[in-house]
LOLUM-663357 format. One line per 4 residues: their letters; for each residue x, z, y of N, C-alpha, C, O. Coordinates in nm, 3 decimals. Example, Ala and Ser with C-alpha at 12.3 -4.5 7.8 and 13.67 -1.06 7.14 Angstrom:
% residues 2
AS) 1.319 0.780 -0.569 1.230 0.780 -0.450 1.320 0.780 -0.330 1.424 0.846 -0.332  1.285 0.708 -0.225 1.367 0.714 -0.106 1.290 0.787 0.003 1.341 0.804 0.114
***
This chain:
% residues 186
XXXX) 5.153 12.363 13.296 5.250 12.416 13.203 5.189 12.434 13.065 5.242 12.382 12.967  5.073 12.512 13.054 4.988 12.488 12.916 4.998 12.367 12.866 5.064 12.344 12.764  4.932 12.276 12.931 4.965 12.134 12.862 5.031 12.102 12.822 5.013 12.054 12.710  5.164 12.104 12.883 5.272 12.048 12.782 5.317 12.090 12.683 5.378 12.028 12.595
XXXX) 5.279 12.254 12.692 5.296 12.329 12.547 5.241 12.310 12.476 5.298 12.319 12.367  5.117 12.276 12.473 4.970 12.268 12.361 5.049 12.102 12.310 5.045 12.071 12.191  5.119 12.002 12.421 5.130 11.888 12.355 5.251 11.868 12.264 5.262 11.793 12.167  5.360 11.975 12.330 5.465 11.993 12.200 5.438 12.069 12.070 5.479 12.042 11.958
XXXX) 5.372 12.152 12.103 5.300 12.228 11.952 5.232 12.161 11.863 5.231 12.177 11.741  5.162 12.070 11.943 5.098 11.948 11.861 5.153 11.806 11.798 5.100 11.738 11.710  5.278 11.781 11.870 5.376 11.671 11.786 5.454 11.739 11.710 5.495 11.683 11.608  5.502 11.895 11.745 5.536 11.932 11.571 5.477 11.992 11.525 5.544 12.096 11.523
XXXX) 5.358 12.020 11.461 5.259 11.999 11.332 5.227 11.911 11.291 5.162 11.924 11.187  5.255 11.743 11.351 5.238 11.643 11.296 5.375 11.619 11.249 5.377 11.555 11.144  5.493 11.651 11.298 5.581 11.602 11.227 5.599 11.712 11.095 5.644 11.673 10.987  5.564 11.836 11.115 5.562 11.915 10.978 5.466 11.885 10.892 5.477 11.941 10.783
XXXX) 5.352 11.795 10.910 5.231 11.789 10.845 5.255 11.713 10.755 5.248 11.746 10.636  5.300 11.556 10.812 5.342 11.452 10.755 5.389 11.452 10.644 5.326 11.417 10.544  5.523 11.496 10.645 5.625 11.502 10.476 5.560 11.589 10.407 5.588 11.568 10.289  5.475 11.692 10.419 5.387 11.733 10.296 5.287 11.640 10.259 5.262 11.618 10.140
XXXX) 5.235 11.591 10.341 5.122 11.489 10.359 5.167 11.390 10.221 5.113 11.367 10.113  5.288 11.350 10.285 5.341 11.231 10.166 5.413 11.306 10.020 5.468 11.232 9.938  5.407 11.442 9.999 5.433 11.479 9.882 5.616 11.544 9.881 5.686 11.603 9.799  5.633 11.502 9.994 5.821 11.548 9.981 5.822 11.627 10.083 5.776 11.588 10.190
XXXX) 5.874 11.754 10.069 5.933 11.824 10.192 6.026 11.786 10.265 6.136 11.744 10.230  5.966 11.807 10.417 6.118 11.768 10.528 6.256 11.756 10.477 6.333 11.660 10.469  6.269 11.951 10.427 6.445 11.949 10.373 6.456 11.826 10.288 6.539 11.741 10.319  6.380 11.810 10.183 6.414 11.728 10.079 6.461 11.604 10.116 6.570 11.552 10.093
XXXX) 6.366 11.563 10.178 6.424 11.463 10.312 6.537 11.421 10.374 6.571 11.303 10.381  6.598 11.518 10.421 6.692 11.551 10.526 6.870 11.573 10.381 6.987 11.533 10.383  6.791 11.649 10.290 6.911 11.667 10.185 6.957 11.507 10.121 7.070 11.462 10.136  6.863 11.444 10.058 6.882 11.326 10.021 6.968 11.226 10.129 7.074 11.174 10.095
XXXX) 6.907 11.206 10.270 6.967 11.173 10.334 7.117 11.216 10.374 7.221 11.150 10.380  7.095 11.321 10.394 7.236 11.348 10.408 7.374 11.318 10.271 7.488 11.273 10.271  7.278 11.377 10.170 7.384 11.319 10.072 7.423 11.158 10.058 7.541 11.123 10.068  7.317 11.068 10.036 7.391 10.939 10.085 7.451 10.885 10.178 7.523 10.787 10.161
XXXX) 7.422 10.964 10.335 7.528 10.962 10.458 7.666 11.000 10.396 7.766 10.936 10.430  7.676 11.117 10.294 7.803 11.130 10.244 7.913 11.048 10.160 8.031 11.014 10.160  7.790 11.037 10.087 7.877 10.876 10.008 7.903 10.778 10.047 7.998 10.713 10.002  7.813 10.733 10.159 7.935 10.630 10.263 8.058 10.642 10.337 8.147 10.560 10.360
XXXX) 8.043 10.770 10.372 8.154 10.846 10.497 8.324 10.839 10.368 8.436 10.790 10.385  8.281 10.894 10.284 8.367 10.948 10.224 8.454 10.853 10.182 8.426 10.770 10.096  8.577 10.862 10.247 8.683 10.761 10.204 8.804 10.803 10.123 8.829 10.924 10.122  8.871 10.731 10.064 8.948 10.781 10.031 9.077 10.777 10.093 9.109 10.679 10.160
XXXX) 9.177 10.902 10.072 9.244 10.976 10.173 9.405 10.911 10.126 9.465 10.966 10.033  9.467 10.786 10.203 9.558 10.733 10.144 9.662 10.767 10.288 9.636 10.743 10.406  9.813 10.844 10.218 9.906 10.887 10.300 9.994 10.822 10.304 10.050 10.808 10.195  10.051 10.755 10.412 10.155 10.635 10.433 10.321 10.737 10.427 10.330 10.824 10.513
XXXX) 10.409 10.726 10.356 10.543 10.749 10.448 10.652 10.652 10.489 10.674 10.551 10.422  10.708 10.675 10.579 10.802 10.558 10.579 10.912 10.600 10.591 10.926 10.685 10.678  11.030 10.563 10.515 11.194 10.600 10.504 11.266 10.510 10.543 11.212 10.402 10.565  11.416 10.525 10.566 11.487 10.379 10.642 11.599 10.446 10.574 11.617 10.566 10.554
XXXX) 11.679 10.330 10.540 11.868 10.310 10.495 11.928 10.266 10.591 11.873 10.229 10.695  12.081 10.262 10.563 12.157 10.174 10.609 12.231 10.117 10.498 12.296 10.190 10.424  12.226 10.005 10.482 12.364 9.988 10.402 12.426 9.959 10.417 12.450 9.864 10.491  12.542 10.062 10.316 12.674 10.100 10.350 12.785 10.007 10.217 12.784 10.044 10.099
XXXX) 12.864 9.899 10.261 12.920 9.804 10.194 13.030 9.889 10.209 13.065 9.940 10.315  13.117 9.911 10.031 13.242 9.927 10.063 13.337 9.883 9.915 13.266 9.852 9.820  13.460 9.877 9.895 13.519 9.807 9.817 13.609 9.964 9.704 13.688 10.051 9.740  13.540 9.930 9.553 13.622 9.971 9.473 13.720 9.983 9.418 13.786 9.885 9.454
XXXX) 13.778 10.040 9.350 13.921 10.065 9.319 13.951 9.902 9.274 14.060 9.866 9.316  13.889 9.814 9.210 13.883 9.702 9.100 13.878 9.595 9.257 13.865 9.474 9.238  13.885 9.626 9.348 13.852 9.533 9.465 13.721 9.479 9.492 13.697 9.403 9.586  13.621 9.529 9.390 13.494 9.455 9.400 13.380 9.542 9.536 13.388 9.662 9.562
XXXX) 13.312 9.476 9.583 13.231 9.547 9.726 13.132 9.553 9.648 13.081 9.475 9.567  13.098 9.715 9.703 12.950 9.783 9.645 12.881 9.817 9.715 12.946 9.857 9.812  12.739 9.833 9.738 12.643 9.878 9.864 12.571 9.945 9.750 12.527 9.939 9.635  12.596 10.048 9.913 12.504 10.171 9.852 12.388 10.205 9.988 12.404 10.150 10.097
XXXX) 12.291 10.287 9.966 12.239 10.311 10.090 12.209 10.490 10.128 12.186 10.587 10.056  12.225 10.471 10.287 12.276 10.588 10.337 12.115 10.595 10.425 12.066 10.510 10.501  12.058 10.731 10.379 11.898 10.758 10.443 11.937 10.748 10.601 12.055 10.728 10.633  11.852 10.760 10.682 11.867 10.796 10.809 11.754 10.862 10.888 11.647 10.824 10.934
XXXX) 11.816 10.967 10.886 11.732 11.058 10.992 11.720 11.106 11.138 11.843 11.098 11.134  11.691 11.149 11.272 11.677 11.155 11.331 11.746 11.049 11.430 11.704 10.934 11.443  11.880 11.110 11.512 11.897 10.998 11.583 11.981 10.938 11.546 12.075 11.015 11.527  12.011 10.825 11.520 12.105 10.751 11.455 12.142 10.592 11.551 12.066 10.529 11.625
XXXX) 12.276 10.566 11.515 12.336 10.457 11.611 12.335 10.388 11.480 12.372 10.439 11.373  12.267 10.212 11.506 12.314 10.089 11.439 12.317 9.994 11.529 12.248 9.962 11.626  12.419 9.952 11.472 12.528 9.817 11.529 12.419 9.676 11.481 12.332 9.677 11.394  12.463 9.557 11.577 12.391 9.456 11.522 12.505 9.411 11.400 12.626 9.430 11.392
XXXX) 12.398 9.335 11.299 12.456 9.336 11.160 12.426 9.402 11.045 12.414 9.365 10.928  12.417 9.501 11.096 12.370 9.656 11.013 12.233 9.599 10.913 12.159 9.505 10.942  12.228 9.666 10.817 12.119 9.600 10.737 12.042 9.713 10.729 12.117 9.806 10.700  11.924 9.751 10.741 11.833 9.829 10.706 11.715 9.847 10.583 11.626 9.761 10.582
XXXX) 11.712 9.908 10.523 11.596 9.883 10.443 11.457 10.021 10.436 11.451 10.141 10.412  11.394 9.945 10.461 11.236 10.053 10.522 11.152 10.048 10.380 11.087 9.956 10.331  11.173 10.163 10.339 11.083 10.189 10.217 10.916 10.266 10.208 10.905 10.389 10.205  10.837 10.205 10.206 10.682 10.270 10.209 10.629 10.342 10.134 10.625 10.279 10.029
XXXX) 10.561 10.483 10.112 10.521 10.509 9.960 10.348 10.526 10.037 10.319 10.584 10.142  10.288 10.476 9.973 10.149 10.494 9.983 10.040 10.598 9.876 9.979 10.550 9.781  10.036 10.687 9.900 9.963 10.737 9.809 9.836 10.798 9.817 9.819 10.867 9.918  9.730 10.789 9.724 9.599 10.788 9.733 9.601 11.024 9.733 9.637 11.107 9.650
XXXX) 9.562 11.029 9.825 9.626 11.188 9.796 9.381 11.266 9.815 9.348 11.378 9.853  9.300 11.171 9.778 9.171 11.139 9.775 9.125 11.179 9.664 9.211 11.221 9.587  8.961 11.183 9.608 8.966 11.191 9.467 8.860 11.087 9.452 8.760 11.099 9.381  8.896 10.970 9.536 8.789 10.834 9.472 8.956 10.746 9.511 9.063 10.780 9.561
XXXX) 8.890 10.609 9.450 8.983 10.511 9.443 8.991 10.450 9.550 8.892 10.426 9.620  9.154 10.402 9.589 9.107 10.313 9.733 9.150 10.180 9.668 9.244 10.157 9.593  9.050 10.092 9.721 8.999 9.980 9.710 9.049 9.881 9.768 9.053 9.894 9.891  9.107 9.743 9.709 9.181 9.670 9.830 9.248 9.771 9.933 9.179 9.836 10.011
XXXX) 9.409 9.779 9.926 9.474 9.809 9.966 9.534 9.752 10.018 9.580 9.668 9.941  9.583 9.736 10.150 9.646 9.655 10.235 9.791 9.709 10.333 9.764 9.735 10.450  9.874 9.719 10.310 9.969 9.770 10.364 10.014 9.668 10.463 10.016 9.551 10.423  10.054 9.695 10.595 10.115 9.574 10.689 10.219 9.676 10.803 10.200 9.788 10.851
XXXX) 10.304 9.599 10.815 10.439 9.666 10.855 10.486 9.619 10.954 10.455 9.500 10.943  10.559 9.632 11.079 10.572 9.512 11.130 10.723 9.515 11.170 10.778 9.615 11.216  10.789 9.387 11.148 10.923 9.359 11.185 10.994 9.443 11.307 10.983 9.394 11.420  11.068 9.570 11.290 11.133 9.666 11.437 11.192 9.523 11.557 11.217 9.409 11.521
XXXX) 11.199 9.568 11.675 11.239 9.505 11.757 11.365 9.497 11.771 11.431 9.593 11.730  11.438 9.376 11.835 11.576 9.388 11.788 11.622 9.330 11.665 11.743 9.311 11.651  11.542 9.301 11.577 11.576 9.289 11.428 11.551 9.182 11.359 11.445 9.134 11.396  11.593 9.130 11.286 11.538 9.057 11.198 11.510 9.062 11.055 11.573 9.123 10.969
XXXX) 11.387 8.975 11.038 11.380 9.018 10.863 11.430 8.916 10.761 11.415 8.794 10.753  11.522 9.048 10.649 11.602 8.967 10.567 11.481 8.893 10.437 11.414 8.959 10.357  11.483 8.736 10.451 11.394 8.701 10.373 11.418 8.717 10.248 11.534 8.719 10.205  11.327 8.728 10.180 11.322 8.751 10.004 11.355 8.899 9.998 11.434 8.931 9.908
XXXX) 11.306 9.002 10.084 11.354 9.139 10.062 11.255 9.248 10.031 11.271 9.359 9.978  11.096 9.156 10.104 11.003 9.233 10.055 10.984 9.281 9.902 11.002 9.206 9.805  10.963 9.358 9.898 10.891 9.394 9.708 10.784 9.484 9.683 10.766 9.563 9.776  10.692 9.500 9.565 10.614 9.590 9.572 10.537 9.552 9.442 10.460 9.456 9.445
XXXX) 10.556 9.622 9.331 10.520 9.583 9.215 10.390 9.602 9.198 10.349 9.718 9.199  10.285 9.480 9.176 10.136 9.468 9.135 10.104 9.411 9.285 9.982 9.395 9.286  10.156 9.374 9.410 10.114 9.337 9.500 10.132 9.179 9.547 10.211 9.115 9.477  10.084 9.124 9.632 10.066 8.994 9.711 10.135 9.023 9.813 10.092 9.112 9.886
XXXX) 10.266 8.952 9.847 10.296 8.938 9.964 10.271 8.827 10.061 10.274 8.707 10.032  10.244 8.885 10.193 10.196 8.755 10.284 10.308 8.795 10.362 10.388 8.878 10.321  10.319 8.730 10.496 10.407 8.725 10.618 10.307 8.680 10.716 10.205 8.614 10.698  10.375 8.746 10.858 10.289 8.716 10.995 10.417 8.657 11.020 10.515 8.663 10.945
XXXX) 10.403 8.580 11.170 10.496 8.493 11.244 10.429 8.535 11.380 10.493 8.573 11.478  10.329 8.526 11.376 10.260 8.563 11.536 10.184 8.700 11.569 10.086 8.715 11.642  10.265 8.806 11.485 10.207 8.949 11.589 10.109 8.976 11.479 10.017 9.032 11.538  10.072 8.966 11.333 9.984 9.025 11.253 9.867 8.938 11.298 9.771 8.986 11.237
XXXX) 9.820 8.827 11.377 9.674 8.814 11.394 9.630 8.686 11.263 9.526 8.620 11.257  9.756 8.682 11.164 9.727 8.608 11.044 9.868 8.573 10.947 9.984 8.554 10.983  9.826 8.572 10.853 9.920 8.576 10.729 9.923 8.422 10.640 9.853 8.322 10.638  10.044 8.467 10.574 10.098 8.360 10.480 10.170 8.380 10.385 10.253 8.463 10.422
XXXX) 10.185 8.354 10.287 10.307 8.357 10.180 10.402 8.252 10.212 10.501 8.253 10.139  10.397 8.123 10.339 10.485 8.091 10.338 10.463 8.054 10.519 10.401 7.957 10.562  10.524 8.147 10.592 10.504 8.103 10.744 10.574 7.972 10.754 10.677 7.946 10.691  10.515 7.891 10.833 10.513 7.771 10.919 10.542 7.800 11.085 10.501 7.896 11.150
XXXX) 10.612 7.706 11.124 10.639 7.707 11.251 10.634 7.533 11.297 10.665 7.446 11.215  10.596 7.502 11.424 10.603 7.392 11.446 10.725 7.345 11.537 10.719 7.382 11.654  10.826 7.275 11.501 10.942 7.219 11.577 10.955 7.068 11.576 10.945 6.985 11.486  10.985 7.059 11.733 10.987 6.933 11.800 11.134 6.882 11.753 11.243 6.939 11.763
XXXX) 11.102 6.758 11.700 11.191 6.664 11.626 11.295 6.562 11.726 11.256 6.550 11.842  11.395 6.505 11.698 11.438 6.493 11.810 11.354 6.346 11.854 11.336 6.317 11.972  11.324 6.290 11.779 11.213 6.156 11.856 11.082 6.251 11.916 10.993 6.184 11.862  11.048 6.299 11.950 10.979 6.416 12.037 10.848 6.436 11.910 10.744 6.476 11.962
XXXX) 10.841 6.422 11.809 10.780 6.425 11.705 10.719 6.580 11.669 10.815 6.651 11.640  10.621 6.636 11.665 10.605 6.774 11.587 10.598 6.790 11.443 10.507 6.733 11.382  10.708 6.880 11.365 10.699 6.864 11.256 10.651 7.033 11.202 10.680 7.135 11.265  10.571 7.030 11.064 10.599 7.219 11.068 10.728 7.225 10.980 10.749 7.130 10.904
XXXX) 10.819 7.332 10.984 10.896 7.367 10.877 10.895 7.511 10.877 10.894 7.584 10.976  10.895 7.542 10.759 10.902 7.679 10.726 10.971 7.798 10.849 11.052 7.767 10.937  10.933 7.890 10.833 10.953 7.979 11.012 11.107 8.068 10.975 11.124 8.126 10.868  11.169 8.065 11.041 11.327 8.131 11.031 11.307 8.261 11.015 11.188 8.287 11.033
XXXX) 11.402 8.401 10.978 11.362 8.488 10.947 11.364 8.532 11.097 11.331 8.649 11.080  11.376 8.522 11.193 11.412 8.558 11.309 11.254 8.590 11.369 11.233 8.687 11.442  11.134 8.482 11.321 11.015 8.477 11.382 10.902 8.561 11.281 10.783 8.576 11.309  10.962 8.608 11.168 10.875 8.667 11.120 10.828 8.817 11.179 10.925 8.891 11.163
XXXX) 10.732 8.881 11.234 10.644 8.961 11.281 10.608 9.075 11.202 10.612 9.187 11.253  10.569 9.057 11.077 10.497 9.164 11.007 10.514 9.099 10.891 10.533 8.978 10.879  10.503 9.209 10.771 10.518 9.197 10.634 10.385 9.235 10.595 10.335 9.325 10.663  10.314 9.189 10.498 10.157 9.273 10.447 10.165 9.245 10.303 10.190 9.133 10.257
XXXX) 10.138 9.374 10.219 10.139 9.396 10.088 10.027 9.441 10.031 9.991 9.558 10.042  9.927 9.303 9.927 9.761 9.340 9.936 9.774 9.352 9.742 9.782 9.271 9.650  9.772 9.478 9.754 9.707 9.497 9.652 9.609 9.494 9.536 9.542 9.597 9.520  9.597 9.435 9.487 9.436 9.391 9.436 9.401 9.488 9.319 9.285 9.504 9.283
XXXX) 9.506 9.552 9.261 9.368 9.706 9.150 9.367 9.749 9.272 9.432 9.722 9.373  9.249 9.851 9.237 9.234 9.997 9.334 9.326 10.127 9.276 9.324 10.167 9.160  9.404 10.181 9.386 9.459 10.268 9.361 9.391 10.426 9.367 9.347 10.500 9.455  9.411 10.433 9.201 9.373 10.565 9.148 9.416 10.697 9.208 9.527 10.730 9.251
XXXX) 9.274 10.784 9.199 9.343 10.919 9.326 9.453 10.953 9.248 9.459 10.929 9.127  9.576 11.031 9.340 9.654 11.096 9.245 9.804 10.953 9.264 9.916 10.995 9.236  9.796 10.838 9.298 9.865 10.794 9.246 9.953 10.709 9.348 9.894 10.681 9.453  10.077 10.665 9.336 10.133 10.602 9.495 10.170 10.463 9.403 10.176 10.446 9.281
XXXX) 10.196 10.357 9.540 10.266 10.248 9.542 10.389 10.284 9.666 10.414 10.367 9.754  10.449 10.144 9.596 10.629 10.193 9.665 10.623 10.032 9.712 10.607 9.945 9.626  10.639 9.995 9.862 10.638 9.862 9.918 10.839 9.912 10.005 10.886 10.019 10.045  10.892 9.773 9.996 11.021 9.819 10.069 11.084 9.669 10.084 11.093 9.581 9.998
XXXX) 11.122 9.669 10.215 11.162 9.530 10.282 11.298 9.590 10.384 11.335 9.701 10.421  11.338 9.477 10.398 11.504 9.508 10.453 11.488 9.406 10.615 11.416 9.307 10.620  11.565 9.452 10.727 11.581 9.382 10.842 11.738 9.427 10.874 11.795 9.532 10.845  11.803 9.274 10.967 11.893 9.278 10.966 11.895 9.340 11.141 11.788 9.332 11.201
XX) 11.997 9.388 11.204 12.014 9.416 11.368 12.070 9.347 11.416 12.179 9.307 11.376  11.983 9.294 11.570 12.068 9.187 11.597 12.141 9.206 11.691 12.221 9.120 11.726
***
């Protein structure tokens, strides 16, 4: 039992010996380190929300049809047809910048997405077709021709999967982006 005490007493005085040895104290050590462990960790703190419409088509005194949109909250019944529109606000709620920003959404089930509906001012829009595992600004699909031929043509809104909105400034703490895309019910 001595022994092993005399041999732990003796690996720490070498490990206390050492960092004086080399001129820096342990803490000093241990502080530095830790502070650059911090500056990696530290991300910045970006809060997603997501809102949904319905829109609601109806006809003015002048006979002309106007859409307006009606929020929707808890439980709510839509009919296929029904148009929805899902609005994103992203905001950096952090006090460093987030960097390449990538927002990706994915098409509700049941639904389809109304093309040309995405928007998001200062951003890149891509599209998935197969489940988010890759993007496009213009999905492709491959369809068999009637001479049994494979051709690609552009993918119907029916197969689109996910919407992704890549930002390229970094968004400043303090500050949101607004991404908002529409699906129809089928």
């Amino acid at each position: 039992m001595k022994r092993r005490l005399s041999i732990g007493l003796g690996i720490f005085a070498v490990a206390v010996a050492v960092p004086f040895a080399s001129g820096t104290p342990v803490l000093a050590n241990l502080q530095k380190a830790g502070e650059a462990l911090v500056k990696q960790i530290i991300q910045p703190e970006v809060k997603l929300v997501l809102a949904a419409e319905k829109q609601i088509i109806t006809t003015n005194a002048e006979g002309k049809q106007e859409i307006t949109w009606q929020a929707l909250e808890g439980e709510v019944t839509v009919r296929p047809g029904d148009v929805l529109r899902y609005t994103l606000i992203s905001e950096n709620a952090g006090d460093k910048p987030a960097a390449e920003l990538k927002i990706n959404q994915p098409i509700p089930n049941q639904t389809a997405f109304v093309l040309e509906s995405a928007r998001a001012n200062g951003a890149k829009l891509t599209y998935s077709v197969d489940g988010g595992q890759t993007y496009s600004e213009q999905p492709m699909v491959e369809v068999t021709q009637p001479d049994g031929t494979v051709a690609l043509e552009p993918a119907p809104a029916e197969a689109y999967t996910h919407v992704q909105w890549d930002f390229s400034e970094s968004l400043a703490p303090m500050a949101s982006v607004k991404a908002v895309y529409e699906v129809a019910v089928q």
